[in-house]
C-alpha positions in Angstrom: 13.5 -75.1 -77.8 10.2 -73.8 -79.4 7.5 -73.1 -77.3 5.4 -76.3 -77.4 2.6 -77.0 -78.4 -0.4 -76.9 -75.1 -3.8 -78.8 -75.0 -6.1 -77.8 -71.9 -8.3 -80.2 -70.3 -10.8 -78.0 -68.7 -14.6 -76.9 -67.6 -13.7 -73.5 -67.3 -15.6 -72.3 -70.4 -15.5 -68.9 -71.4 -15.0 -67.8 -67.8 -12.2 -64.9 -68.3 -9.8 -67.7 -66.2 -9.2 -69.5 -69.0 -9.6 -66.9 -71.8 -7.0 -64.5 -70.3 -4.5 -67.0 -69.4 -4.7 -68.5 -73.1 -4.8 -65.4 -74.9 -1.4 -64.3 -72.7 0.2 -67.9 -73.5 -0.7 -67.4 -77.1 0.5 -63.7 -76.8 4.2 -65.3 -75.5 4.3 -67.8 -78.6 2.4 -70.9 -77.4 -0.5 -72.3 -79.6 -3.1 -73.6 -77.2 -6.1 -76.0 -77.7 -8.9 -76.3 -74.8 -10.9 -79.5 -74.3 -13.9 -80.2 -71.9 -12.6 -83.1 -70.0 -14.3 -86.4 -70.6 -13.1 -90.1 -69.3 -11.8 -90.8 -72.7 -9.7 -87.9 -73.7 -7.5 -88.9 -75.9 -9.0 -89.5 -79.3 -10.1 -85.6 -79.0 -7.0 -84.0 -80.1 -5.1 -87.1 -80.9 -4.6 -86.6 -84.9 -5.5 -83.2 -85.0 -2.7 -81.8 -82.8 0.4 -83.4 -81.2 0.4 -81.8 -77.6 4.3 -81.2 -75.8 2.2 -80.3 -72.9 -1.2 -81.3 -71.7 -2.3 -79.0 -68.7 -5.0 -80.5 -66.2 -7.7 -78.3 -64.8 -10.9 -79.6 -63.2 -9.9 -83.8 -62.6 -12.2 -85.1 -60.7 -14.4 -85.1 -64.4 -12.1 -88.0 -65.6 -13.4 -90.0 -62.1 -16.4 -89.5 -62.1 -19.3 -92.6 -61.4 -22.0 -94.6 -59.5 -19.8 -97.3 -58.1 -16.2 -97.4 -56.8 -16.0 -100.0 -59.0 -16.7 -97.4 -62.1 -14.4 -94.8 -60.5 -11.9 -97.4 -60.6 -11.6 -98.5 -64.1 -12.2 -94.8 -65.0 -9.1 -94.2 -63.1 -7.1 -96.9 -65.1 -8.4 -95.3 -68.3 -7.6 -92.1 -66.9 -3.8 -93.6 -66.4 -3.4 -95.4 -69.4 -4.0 -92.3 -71.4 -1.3 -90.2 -69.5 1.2 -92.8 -69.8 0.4 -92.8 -73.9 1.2 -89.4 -73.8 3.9 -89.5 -71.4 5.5 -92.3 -74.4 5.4 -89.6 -76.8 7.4 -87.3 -74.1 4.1 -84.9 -73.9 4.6 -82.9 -70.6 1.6 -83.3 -67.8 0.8 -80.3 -66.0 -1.8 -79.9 -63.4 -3.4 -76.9 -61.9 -4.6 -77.4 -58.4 -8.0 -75.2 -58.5 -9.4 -77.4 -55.8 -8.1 -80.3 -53.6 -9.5 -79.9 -50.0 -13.1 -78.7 -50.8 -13.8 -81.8 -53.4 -11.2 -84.3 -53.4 -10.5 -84.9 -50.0 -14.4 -83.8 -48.7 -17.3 -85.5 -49.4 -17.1 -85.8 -52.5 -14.3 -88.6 -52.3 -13.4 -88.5 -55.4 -9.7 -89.2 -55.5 -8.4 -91.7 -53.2 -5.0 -91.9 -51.5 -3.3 -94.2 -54.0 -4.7 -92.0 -56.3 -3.0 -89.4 -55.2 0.5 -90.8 -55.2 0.0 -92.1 -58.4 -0.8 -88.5 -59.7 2.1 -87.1 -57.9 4.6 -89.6 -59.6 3.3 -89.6 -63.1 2.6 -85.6 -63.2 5.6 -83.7 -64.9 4.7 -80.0 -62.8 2.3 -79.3 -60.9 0.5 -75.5 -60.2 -0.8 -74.2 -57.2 -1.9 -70.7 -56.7 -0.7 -70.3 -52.9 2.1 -71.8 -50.5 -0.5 -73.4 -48.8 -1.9 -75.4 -51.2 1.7 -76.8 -52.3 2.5 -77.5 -48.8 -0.6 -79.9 -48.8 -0.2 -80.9 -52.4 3.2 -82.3 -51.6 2.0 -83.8 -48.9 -0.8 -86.0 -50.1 0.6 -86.9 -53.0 4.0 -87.7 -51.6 6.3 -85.8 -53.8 9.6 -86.4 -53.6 10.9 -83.5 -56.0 9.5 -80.8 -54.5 10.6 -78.8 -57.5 8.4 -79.9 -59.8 5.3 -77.9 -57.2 5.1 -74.1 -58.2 3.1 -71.3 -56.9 1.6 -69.4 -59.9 -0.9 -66.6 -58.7 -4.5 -66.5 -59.9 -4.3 -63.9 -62.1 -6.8 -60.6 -61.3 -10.3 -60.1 -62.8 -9.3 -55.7 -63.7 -10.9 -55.1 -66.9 -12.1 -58.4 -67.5 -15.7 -57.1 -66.6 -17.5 -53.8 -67.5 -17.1 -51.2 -64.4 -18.8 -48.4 -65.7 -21.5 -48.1 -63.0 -21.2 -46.3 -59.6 -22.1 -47.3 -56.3 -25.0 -45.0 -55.7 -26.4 -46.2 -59.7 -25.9 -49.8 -58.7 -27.6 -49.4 -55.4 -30.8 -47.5 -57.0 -30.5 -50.6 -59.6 -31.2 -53.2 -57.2 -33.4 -50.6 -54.7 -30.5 -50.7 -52.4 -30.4 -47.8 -49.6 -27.7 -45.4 -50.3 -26.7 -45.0 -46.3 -26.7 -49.0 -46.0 -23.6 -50.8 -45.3 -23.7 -53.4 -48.0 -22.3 -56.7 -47.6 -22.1 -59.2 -50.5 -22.1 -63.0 -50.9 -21.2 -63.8 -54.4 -21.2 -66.8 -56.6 -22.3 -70.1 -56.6 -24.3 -71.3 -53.7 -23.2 -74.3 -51.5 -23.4 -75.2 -48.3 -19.5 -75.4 -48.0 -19.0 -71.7 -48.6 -20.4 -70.7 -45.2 -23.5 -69.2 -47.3 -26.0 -70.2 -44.3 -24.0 -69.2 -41.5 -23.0 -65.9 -43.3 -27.1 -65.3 -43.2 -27.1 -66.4 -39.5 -24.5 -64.4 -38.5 -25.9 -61.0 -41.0 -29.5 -61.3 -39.1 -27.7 -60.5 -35.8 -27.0 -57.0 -37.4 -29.1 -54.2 -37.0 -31.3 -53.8 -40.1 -31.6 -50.1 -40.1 -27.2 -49.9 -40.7 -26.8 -53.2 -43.0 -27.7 -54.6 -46.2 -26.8 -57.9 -47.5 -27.1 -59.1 -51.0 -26.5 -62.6 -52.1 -26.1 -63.7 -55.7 -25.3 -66.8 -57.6 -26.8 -70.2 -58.7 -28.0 -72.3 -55.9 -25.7 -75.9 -56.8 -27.3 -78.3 -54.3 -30.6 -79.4 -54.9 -32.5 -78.2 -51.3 -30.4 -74.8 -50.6 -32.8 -72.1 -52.5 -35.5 -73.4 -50.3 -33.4 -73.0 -47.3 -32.0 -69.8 -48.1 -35.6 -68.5 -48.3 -36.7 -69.7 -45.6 -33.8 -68.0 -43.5 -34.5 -64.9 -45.2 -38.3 -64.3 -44.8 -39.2 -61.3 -43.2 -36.3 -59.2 -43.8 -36.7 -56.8 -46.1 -32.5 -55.9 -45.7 -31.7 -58.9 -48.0 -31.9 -59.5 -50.9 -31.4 -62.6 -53.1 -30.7 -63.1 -56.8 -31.1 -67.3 -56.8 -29.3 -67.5 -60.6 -26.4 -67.0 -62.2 -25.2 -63.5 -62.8 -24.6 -62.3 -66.4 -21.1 -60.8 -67.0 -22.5 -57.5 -67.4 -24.1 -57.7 -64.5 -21.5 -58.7 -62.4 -20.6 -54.3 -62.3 -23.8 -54.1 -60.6 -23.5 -56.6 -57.8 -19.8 -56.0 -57.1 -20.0 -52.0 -57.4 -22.9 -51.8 -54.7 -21.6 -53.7 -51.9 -18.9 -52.6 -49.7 -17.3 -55.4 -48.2 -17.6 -58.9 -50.0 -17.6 -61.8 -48.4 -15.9 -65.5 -48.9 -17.2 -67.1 -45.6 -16.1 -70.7 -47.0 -15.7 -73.5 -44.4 -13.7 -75.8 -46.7 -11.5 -74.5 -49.9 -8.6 -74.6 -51.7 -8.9 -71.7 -53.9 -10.8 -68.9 -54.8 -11.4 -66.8 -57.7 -14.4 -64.5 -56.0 -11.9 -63.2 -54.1 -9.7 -61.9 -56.8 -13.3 -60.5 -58.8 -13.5 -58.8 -55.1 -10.4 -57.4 -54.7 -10.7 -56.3 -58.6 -13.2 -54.1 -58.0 -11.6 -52.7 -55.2 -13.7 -53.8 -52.1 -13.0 -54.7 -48.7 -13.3 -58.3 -48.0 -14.2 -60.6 -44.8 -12.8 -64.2 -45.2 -11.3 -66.8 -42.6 -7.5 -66.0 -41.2 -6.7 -69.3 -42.5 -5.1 -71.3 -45.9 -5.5 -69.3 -49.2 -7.3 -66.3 -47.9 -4.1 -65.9 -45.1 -1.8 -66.1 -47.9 -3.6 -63.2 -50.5 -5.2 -60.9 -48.1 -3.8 -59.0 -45.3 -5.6 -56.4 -42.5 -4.7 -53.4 -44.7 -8.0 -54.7 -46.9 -9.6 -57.6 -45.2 -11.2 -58.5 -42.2 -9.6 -62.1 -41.3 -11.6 -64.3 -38.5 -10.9 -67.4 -37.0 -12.8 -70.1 -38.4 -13.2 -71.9 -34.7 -14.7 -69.0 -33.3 -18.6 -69.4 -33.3 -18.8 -65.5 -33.2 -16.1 -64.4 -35.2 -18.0 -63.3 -38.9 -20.4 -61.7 -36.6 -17.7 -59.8 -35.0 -15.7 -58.9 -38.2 -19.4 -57.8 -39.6 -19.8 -55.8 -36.9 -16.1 -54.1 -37.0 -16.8 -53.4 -40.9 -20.1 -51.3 -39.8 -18.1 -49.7 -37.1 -15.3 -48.9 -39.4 -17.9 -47.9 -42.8 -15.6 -45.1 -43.2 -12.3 -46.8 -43.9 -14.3 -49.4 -46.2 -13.6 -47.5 -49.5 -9.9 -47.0 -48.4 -9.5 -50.7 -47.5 -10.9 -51.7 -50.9 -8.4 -49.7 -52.7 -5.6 -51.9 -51.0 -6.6 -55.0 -52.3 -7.2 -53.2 -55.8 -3.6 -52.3 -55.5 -2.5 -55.9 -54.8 -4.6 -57.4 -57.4 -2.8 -55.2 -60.0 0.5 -57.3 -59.3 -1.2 -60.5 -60.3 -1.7 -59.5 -64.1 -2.0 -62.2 -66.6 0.9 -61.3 -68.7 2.6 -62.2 -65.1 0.9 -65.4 -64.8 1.0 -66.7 -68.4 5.1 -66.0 -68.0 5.4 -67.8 -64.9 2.9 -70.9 -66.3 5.8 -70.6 -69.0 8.5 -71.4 -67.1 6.4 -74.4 -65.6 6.7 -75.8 -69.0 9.8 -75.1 -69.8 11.1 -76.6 -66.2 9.2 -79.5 -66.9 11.8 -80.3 -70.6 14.8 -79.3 -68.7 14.0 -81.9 -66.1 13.8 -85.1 -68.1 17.2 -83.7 -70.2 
């Protein structure tokens, strides 16, 4: 058959996510149309194109409300809509970017029927580690496991200027040159381990380390917080906004090891901008990060051990020489995980999901 026709439901904007894998699905024949997801979807493209597949990004959007009671009806909206499209044999593909951080969290935004009902009515379903599709089967009670594929998140090489050194981006930022520079990057919540990361950096000795923490502070009281933690030390520094794409060089370039101390996730796409730039990392030995990383360019910790970041910080100083070296490992990892790669296996997602109702 032809390559059909894709309409993306989405919040993902122009971040290079969405504008590399739709420029390499166009690029293998597809024609695709992106959407911000609202509760009512339908009347968007309905008329202007007649979608064979409708891929599913960011859902909790469609669920979003005041009241269970609200969240419920949006739900049945949500439904009816799918099962319009699914009458017109439109395909339903969903990309798990999250599942344990929002919709099983706080949050609470999808409940267990929910969730079966998603996993029955979806056509394939993407997730960009074993992990994740071992719990995505799980919760939603899939039967055909088939119709679950791992797709890697695709790498971030190129998709940013890198034309700036480390010693130009450290005299940019009035970073010491000698400093081992540590990095927290992108948007600020609690969940990420941002606080304890500070906690754990203070214990450090200030003359050896530099930390530098940049991205838009999300919940309301954590600038204030953050600040507060931060006072008096002159070896941190803290960019509360978010970063400019051309600025991202600058950040990424002057640290050493970056850091994804996250307590609750599913995915995450700093660590691919990380290992893009070819820096070490320090993440939890656990889920996502277990299944992209590996010692050769990350120091893993176990999340259950109070002292564990502080120990892995500590074993980065210790080991500042091999920093560089470890970096160029996960470079050379990232490099597999192109978005030609990734738009040809979403592809075959696609096409598995016609050859299944045949």
């Amino acid at each position: 058959m032809k390559n059909p026709n894709v309409v993306f439901l989405s919040d993902l904007g122009n971040n290079p996510y969405r504008n590399l894998l739709i420029d390499n699905l166009e690029y293998h024949g597809f024609r695709v149309v992106d959407y911000f997801p609202t509760s009512i979807f339908l009347p968007k493209f309905w008329g202007k194109v007649k979608p064979e597949v409708l891929h599913l990004h960011h859902i909790h959007f469609f669920f979003l409300g005041s009241s269970p009671f609200r969240r419920w009806i949006k739900f049945f909206i949500f439904i009816i809509q799918i099962l319009i499209l699914k009458l017109a044999n439109t395909k339903v593909v969903w990309t798990v970017h999250e599942w344990s951080d929002k919709y099983q969290g706080e949050w609470g935004e999808i409940y267990p029927f929910w969730s079966v009902t998603f996993g029955r009515l979806f056509d394939g379903i993407i997730t960009h580690c074993q992990t994740t599709k071992n719990a995505i089967i799980r919760d939603l009670r899939i039967q055909n496991q088939r119709k679950v594929f791992v797709v890697p998140h695709g790498h971030y090489i190129d998709a940013y200027k890198n034309d700036c050194d480390q010693a130009h981006a450290r005299q940019l930022l009035a970073v010491p040159q000698e400093r081992v520079v540590f990095l927290l990057f992108g948007n600020i919540y609690r969940a990420k381990g941002t606080l304890e990361a500070i906690e754990a950096f203070k214990q450090l000795p200030q003359s050896m380390a530099f930390l530098l923490i940049a991205g838009f502070p999300v919940e309301d009281d954590i600038e204030d917080i953050i600040r507060h933690q931060i006072k008096g030390y002159d070896n941190i520094l803290f960019t509360p906004k978010p970063i400019d794409d051309d600025d991202v060089q600058i950040y990424m370039n002057a640290c050493d090891c970056f850091m994804v101390p996250y307590k609750v996730f599913t995915t995450s796409g700093v660590t691919l901008l990380g290992m893009s730039f070819g820096k070490a990392c320090i993440a939890p030995r656990m889920g996502y990060f277990s299944d992209v990383l590996d010692e050769s360019g990350a120091f893993l910790y176990d999340l259950e051990d109070e002292d564990g970041l502080l120990h892995v910080m500590k074993l980065a100083i210790e080991r500042q020489a091999s920093l560089a070296k470890m970096g160029k490992s996960n470079l050379e990892k990232a490099r597999q995980w192109s978005w030609e790669y990734v738009a040809a296996e979403t592809a075959k997602v696609y096409q598995w999901c016609f050859k299944a109702s045949l």
